[in-house]
N, C-alpha and C positions, 0 to 999 in steps of 0.2 A: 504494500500500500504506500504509495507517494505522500508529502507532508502534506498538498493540500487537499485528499483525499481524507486525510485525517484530520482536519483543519474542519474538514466537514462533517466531517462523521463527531466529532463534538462536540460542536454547534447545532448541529439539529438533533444530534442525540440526546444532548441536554434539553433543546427546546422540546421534545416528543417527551421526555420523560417530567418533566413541569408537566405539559398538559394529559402526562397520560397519570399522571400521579395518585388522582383524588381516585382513580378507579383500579387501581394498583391489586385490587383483591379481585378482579376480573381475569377468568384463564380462558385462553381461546379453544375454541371447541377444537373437541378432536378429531383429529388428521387434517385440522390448517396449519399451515406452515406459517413458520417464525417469521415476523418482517424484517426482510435485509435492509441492508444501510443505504439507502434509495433517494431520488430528489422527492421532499415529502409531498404529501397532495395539496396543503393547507402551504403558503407560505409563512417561512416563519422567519420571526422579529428579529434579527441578530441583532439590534441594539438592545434591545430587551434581554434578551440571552445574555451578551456580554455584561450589559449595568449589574446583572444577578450575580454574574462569575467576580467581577471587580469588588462587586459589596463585602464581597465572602472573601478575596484575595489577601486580606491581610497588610498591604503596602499599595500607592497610589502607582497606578499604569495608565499610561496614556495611548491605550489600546485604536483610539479613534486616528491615529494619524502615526503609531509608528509599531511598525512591521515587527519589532525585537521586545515590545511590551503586550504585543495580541499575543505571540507567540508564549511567551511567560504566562499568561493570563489562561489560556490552556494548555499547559502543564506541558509546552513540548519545549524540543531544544531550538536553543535562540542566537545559537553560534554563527560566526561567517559562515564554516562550511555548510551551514543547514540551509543558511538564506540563500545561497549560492546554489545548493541544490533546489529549493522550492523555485529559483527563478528562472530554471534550464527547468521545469515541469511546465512553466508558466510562459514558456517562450522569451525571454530580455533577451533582444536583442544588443542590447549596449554591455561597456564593459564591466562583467562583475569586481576589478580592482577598482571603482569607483564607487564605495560600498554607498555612500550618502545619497548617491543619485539613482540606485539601485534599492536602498531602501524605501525610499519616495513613492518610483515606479512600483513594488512591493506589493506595499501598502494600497496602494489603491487598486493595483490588481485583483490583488484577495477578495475587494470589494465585489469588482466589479462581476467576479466569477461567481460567487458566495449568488450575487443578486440575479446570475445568469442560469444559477443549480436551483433556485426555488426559494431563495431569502430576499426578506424586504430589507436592501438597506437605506439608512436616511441619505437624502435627498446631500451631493458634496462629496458624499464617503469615497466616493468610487472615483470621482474625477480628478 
């Protein structure tokens, strides 16, 4: 699984599990199969999601605009080489030794994909 594979899969995994929470003692009938980790049917809130993850983080992240505090923020790694590999998943075409203009690019990609896989995100994030 790729980072932003997984970038996604915690974001709506969390978002499904908030909303599937309150019914949490509900077991699917038998012989239907488990839902995979899918673009969901309902779009969901990644600001909403994130604000939750942040409240609960313990230390201030400024998830909304830099690529190495989202990545903290869901418990992944936030190293050059991780951002270097999430940005050859994500096509950057510019130089990865220019890590500032590559985190920028990043940041807003995540966005823009997150909002292209089935998430609403606000209105900025992505551009």
């Amino acid at each position: 699984m790729g980072i932003f594979s997984t970038i996604m899969s915690k974001i709506f995994g969390h978002a499904e599990a908030a909303t599937t929470g309150a019914t949490a003692d509900a077991q699917p009938a038998a012989g239907t199969p488990a839902a995979a980790p899918t673009t969901p049917a309902a779009p969901v809130d990644v600001d909403a999601v994130l604000s939750d993850l942040a409240s609960k983080a313990g230390q201030p992240l400024n998830y909304k605009t830099s690529i190495v505090d989202l990545l903290k923020l869901l418990g992944l790694d936030s190293s050059l080489d991780a951002r270097k590999s999430l940005a050859g998943e994500l096509h950057y075409s510019g130089s990865t030794d220019d890590s500032a203009t590559m985190n920028v690019w990043l940041i807003k990609q995540v966005y823009a994909e997150l909002a292209k896989n089935g998430g609403k995100v606000p209105e900025g994030w992505a551009h």
